[in-house]
GUVO-87922 format. One line per 3 residues: number of its first residue (from 1); for each residue x, y, z of N, C-alpha, C. Coordinates in nm, 4 decimals, decimal comma. Layout:
<sites>
NUM	X Y Z X Y Z X Y Z; ...
</sites>
This chain:
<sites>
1	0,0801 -0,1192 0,0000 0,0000 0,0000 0,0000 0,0848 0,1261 0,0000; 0,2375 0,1357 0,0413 0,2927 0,2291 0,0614 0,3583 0,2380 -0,0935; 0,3182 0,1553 -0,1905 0,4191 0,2282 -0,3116 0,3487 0,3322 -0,3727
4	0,5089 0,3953 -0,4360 0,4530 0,5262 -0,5452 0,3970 0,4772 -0,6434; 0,3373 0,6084 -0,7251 0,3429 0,5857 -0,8801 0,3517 0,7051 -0,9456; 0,3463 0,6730 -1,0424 0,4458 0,7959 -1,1590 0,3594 0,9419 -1,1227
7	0,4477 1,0507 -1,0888 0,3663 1,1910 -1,0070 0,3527 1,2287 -1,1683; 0,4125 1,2356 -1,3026 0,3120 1,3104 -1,4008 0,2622 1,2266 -1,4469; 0,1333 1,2913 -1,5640 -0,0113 1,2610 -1,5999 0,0808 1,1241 -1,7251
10	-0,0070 1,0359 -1,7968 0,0816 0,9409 -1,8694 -0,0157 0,9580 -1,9844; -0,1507 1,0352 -1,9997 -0,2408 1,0049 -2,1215 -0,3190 1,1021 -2,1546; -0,3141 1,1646 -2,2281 -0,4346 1,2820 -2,2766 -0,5461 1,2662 -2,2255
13	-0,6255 1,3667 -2,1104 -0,7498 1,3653 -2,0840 -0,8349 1,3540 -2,1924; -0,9457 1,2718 -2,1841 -1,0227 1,3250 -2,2452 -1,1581 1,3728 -2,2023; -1,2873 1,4334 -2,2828 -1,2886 1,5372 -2,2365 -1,3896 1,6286 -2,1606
16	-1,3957 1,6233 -2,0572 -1,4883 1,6910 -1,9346 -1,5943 1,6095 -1,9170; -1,6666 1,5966 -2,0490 -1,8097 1,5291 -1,9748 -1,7573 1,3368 -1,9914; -1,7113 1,3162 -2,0817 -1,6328 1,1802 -2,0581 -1,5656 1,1458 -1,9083
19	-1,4858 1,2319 -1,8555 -1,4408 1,2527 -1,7290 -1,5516 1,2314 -1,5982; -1,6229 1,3482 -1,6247 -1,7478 1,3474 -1,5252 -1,8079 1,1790 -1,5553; -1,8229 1,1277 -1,6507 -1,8901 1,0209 -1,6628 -1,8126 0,9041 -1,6085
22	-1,6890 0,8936 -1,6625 -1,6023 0,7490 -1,6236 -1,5432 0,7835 -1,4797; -1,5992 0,9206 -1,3857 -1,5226 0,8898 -1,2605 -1,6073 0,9276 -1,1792; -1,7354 1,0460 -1,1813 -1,8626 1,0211 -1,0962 -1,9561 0,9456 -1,0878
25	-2,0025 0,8844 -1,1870 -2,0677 0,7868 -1,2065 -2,0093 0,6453 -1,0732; -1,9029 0,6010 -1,1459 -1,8219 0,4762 -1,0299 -1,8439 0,5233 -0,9329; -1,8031 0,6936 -0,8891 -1,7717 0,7051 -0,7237 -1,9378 0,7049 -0,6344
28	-2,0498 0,7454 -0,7472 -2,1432 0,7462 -0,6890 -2,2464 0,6023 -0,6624; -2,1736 0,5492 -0,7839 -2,2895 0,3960 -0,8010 -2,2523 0,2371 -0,7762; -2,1052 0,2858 -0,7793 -2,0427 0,1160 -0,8143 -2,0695 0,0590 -0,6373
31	-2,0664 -0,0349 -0,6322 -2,0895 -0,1426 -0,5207 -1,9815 -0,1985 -0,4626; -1,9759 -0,2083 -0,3281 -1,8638 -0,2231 -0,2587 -1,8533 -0,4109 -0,2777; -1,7315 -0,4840 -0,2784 -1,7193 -0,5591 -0,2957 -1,5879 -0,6223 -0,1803
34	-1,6241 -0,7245 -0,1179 -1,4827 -0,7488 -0,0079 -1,3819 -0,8197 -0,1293; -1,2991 -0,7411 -0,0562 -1,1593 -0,7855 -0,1298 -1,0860 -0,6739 -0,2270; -1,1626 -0,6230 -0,2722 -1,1346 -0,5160 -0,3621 -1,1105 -0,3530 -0,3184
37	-1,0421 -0,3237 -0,4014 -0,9290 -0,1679 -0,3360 -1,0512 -0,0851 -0,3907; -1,0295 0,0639 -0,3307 -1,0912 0,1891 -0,3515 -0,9376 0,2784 -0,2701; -0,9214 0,3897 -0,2991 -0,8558 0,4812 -0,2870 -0,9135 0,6505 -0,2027
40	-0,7946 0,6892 -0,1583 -0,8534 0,8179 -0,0838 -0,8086 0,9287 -0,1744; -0,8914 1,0206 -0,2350 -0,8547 1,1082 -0,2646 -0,9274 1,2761 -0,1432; -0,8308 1,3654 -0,1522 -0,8332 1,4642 -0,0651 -0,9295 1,5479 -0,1349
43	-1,0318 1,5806 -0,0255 -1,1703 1,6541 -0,0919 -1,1437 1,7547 -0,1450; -1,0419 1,8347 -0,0967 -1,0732 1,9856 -0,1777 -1,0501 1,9737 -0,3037; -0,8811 1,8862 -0,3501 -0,8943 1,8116 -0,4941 -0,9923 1,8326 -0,5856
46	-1,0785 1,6866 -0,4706 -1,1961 1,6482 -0,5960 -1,2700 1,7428 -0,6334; -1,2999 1,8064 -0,5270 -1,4102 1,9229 -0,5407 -1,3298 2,0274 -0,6814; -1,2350 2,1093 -0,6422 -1,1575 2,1448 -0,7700 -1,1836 2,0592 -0,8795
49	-1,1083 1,9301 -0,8587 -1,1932 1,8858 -0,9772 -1,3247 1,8681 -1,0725; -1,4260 1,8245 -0,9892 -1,5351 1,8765 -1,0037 -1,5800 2,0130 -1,0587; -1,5271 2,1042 -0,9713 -1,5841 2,2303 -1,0708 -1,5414 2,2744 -1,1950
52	-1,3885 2,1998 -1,2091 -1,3320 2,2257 -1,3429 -1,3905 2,1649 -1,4515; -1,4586 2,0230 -1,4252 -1,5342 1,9317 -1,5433 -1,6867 2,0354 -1,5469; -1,7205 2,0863 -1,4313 -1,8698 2,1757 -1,4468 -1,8517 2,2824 -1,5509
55	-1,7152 2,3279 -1,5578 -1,7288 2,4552 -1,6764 -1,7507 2,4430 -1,7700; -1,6985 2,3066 -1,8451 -1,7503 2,2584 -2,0311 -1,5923 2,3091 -2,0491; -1,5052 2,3735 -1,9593 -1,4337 2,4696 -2,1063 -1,2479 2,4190 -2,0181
58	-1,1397 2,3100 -2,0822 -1,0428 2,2830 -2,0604 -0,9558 2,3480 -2,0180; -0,9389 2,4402 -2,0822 -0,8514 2,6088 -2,0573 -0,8819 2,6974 -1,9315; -0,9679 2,5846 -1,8424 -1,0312 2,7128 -1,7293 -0,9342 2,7081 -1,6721
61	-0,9290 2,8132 -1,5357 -0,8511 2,8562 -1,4598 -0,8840 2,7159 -1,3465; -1,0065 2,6885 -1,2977 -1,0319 2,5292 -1,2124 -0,9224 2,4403 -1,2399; -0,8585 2,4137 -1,3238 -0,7569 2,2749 -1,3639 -0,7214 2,2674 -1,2315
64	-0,7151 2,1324 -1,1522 -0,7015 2,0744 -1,0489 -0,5510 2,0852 -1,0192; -0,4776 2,0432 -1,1909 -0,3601 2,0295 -1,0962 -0,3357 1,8515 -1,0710; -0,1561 1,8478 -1,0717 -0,2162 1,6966 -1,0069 -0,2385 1,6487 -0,8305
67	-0,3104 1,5389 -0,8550 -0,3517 1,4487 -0,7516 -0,2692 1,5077 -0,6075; -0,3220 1,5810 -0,4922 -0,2464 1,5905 -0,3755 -0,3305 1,5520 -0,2507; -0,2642 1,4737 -0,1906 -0,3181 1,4299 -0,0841 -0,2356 1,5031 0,0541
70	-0,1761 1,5678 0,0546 -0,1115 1,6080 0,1411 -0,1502 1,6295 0,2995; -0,2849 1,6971 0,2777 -0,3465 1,7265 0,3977 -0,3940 1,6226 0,4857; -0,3536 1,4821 0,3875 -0,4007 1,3574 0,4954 -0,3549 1,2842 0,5710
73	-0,2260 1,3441 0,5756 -0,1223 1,2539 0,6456 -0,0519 1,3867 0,7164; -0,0127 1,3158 0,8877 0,0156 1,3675 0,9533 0,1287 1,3894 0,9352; 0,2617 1,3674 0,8784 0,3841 1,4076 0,7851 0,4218 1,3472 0,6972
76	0,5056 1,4450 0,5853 0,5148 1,4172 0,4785 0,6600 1,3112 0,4807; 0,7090 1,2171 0,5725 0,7775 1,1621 0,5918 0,7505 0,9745 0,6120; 0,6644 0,9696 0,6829 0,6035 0,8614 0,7065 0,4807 0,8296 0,6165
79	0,4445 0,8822 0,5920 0,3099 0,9419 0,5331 0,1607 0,8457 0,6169; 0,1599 0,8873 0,7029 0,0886 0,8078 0,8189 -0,0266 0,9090 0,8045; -0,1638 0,8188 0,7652 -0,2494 0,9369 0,7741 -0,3283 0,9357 0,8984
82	-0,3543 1,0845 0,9245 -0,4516 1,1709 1,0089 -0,5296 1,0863 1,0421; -0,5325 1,0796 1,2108 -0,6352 1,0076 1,2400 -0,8289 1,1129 1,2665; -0,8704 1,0026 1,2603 -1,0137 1,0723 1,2781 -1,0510 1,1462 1,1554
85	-0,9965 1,0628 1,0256 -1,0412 1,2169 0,9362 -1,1988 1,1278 0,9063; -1,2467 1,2009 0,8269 -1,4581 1,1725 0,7645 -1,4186 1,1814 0,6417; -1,5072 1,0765 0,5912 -1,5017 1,0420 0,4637 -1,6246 1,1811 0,4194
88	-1,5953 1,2221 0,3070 -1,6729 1,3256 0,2432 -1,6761 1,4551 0,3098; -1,5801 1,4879 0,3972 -1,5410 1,5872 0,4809 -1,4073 1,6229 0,3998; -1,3191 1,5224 0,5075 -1,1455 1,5441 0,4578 -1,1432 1,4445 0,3100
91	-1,1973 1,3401 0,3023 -1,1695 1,2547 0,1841 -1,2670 1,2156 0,0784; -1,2596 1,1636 0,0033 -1,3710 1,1014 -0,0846 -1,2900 0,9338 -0,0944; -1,3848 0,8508 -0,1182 -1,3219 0,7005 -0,2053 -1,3419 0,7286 -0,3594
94	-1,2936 0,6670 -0,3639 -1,2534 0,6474 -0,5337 -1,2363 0,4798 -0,5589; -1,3232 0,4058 -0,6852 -1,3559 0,2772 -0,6949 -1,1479 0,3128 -0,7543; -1,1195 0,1923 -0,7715 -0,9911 0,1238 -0,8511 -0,9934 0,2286 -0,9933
97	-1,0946 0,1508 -1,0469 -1,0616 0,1855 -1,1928 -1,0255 0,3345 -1,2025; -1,1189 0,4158 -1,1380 -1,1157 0,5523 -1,1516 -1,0177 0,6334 -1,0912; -0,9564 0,5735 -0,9701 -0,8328 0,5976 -0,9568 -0,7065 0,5762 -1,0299
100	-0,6973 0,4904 -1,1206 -0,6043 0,4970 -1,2122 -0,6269 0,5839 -1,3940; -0,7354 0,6226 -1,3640 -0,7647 0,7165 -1,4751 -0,7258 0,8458 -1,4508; -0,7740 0,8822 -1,3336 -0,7403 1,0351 -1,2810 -0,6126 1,0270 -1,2927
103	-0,4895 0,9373 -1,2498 -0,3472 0,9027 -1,2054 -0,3002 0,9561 -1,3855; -0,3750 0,8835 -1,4374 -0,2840 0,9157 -1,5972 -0,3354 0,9910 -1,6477; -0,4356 1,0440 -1,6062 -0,5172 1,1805 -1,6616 -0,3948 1,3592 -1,6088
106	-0,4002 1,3686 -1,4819 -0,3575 1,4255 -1,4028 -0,2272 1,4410 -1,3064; -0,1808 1,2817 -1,2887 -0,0671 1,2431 -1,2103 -0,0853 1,2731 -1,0840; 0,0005 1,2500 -0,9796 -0,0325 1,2188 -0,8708 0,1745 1,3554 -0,8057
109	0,1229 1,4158 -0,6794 0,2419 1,5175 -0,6437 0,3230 1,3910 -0,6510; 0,4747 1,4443 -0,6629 0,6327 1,3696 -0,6666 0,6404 1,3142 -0,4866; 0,6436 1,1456 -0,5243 0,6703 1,0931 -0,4025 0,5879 1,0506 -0,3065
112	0,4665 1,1473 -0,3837 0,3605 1,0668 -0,2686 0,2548 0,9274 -0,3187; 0,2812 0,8254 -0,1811 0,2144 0,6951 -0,1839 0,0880 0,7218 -0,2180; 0,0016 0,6206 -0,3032 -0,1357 0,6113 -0,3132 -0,2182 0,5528 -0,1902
115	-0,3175 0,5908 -0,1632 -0,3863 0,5764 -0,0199 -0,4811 0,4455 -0,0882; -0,4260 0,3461 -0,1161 -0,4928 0,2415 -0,1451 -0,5568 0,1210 -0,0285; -0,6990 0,1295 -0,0009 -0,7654 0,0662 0,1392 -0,8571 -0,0873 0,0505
118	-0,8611 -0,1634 0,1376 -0,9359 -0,2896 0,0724 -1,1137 -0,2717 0,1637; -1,2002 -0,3552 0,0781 -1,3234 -0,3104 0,1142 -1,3005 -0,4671 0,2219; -1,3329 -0,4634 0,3398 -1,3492 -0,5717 0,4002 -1,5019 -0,5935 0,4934
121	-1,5411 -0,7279 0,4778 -1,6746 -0,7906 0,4966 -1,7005 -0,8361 0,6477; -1,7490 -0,7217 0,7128 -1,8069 -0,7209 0,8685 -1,9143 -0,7970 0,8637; -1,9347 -0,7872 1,0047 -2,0676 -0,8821 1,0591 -2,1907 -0,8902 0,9607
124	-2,2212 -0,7403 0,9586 -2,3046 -0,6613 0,9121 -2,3370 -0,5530 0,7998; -2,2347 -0,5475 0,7541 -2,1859 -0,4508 0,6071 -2,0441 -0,4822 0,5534; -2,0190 -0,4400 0,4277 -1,9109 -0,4299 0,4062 -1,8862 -0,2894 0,4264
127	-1,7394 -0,2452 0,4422 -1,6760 -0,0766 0,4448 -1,5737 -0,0967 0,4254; -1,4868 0,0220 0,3334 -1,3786 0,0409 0,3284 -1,2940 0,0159 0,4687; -1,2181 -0,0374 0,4286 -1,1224 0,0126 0,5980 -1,0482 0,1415 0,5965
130	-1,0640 0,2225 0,6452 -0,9752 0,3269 0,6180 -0,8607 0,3341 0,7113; -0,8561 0,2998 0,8189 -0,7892 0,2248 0,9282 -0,7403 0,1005 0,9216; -0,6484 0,0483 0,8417 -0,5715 -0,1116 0,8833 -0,5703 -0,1350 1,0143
133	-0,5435 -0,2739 1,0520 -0,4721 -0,2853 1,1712 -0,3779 -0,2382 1,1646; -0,2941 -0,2534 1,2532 -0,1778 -0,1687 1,3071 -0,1199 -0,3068 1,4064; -0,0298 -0,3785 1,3221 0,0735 -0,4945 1,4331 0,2293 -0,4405 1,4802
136	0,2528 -0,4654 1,5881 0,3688 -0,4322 1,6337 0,4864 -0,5585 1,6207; 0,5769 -0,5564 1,5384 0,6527 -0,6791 1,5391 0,8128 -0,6755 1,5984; 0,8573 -0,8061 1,6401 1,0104 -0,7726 1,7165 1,0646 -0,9436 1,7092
139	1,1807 -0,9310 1,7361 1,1996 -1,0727 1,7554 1,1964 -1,1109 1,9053; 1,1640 -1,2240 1,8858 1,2025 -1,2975 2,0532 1,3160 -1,2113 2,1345; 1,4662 -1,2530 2,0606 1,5828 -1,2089 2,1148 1,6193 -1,0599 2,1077
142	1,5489 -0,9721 2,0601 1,5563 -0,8256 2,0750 1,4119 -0,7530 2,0735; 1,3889 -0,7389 2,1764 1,2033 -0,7404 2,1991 1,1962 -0,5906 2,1906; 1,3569 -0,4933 2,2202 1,3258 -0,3189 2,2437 1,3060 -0,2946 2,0932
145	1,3443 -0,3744 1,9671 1,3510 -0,3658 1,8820 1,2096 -0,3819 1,8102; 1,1163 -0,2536 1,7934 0,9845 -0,3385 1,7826 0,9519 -0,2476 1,6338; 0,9424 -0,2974 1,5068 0,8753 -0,2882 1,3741 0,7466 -0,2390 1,3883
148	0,6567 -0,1795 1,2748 0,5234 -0,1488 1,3097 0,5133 -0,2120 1,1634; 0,3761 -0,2323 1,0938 0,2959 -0,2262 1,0025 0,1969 -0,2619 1,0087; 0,0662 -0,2406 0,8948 -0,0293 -0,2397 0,8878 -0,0755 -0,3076 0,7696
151	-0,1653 -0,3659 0,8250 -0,2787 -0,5110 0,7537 -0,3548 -0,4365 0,7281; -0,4048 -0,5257 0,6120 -0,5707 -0,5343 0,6350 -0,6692 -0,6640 0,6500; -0,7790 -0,6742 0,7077 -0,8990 -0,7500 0,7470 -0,9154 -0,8071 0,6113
154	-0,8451 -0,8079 0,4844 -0,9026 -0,8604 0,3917 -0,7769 -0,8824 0,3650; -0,6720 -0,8812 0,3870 -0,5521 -0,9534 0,3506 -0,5458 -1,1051 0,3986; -0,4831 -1,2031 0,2980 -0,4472 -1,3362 0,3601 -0,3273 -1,3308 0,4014
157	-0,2182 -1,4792 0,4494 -0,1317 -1,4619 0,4825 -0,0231 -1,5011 0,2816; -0,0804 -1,5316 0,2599 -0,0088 -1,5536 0,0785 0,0370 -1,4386 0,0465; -0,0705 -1,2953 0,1160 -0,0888 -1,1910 0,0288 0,1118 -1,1065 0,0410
160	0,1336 -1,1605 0,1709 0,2966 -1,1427 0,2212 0,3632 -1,2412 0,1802; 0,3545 -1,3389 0,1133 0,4507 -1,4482 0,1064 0,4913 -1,5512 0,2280; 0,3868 -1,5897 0,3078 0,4078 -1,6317 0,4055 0,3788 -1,7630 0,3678
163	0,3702 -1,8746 0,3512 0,3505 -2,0007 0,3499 0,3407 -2,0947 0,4073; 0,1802 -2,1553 0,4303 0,1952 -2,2045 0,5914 0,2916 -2,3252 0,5452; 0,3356 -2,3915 0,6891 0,4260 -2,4587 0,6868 0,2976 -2,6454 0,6605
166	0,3103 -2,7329 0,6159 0,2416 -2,8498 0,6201 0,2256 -2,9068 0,7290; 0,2974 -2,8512 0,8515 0,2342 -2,9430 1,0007 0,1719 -2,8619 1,0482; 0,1095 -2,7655 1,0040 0,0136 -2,6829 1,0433 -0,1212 -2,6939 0,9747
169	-0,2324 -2,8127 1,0318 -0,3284 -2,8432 0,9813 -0,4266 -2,7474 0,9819; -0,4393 -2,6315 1,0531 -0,5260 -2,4914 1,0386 -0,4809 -2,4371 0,9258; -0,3732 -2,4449 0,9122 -0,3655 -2,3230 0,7605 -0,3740 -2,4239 0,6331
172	-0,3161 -2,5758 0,6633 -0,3194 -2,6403 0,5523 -0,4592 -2,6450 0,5021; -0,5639 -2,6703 0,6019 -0,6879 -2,6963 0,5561 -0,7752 -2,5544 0,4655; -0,6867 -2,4573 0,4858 -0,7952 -2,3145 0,4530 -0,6331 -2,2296 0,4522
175	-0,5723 -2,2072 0,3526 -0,4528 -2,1420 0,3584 -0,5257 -1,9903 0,2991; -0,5994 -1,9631 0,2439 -0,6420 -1,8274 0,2462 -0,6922 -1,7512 0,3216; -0,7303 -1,8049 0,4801 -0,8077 -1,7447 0,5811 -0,7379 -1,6071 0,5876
178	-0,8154 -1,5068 0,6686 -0,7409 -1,4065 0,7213 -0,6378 -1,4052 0,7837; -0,5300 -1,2820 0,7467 -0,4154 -1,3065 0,8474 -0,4412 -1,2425 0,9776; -0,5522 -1,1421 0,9477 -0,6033 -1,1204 1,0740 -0,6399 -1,2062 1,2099
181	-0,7176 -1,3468 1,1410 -0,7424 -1,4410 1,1951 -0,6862 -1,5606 1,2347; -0,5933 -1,5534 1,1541 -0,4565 -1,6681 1,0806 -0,3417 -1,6470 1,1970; -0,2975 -1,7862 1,2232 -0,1548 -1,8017 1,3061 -0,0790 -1,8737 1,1881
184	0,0601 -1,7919 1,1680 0,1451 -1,9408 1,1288 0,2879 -1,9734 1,2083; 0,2750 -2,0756 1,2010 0,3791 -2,1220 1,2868 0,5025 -2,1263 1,2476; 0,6030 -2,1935 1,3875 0,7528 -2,1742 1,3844 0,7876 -2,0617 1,2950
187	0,8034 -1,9786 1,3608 0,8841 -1,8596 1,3797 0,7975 -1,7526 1,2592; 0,6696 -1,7055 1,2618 0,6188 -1,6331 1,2059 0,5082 -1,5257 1,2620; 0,4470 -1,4545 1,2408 0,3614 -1,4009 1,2703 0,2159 -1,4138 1,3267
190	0,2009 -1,3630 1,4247 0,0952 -1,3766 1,4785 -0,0382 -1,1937 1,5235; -0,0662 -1,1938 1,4655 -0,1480 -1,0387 1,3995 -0,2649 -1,0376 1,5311; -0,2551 -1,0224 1,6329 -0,3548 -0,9812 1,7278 -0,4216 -0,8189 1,7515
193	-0,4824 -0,7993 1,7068 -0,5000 -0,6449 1,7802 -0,3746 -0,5514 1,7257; -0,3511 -0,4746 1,8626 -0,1877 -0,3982 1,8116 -0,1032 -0,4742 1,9030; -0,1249 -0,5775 1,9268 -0,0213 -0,5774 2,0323 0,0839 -0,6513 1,9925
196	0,2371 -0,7146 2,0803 0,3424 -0,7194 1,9988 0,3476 -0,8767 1,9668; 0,4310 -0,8587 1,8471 0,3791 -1,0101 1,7810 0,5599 -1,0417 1,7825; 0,5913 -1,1874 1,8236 0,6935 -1,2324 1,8455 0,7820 -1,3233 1,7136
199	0,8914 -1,3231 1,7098 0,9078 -1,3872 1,5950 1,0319 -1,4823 1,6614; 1,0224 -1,6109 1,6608 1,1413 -1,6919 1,7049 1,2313 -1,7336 1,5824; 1,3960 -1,7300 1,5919 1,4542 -1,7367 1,5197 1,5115 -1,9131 1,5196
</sites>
């Protein structure tokens, strides 16, 4: 989730009401699906954007500009975003497809990661996660030494290259379960909550 992609535009827009069509349309109608990515784009953006496709006229002064998310992350170093932000406040989603149209339409600022979230399947709805977990990792033998990263509820353990081991009849039987949910053994990860996950060497 933390890679770049190319900050200039890669393809001739085309033009305004085509635009309005192949990227409001998705953001307003398409259907959430578990497993599948949607993206954060930063409202004032879109909104700019938006009013620039409302004029009819390419040459306006509205041109968005490319893709900046800046305001969503608490520094431009980590790029760890802002907690507590509201969707349709600070952000909008954006389905997949339409996020990679805007990307080659517009480009995305130099260096900054795409805010790419998976839709994952609760009790009771599906929702974006906009929040991963958050695991703390270290080894056994240097425990002050503690790693951070972040899952998601719709990630497996494959999705890292983890491979359960064959004397592990829980993962052998269902090796795609959640890694959320998922243990694998001798000397691997174990994803609880935030709390710290041990790794024996």
């Amino acid at each position: 989730m933390a890679a770049t992609v190319s900050s200039a535009s890669s393809a001739e827009p085309p033009g305004l009401e085509t635009q309005r069509r192949e990227i409001e349309e998705p953001v307003r109608d398409q259907e959430l699906r578990a497993g599948e990515s949607w993206y954060l784009v930063e409202s004032r953006w879109y909104e700019q954007w938006k009013e620039y496709i409302s004029t009819g006229d390419q040459n306006s002064s509205s041109y968005p500009g490319q893709i900046d998310n800046n305001e969503l992350f608490e520094d431009l170093e980590s790029y760890r975003l802002k907690e507590r932000l509201v969707e349709n406040e600070d952000f909008v989603l954006i389905p997949a497809e339409a996020w990679h149209k805007l990307v080659a339409w517009y480009g995305v600022v130099p260096d900054q990661p795409p805010l790419e979230r998976k839709v994952v399947d609760l009790p009771s709805t599906l929702k974006v996660e906009v929040y991963p977990v958050e695991v703390f990792l270290c080894l056994h033998s240097d425990m002050d030494n503690v790693q951070s990263g972040q899952f998601s509820r719709a990630d497996t353990i494959r999705t890292y290259g983890l491979h359960p081991p064959t004397t592990s009849p829980t993962l052998r039987t269902d090796p795609r379960r959640s890694l959320y949910r998922s243990r694998v053994e001798h000397g691997s990860v174990v994803p609880v909550g935030s709390h710290c996950v041990h790794f024996s060497q």
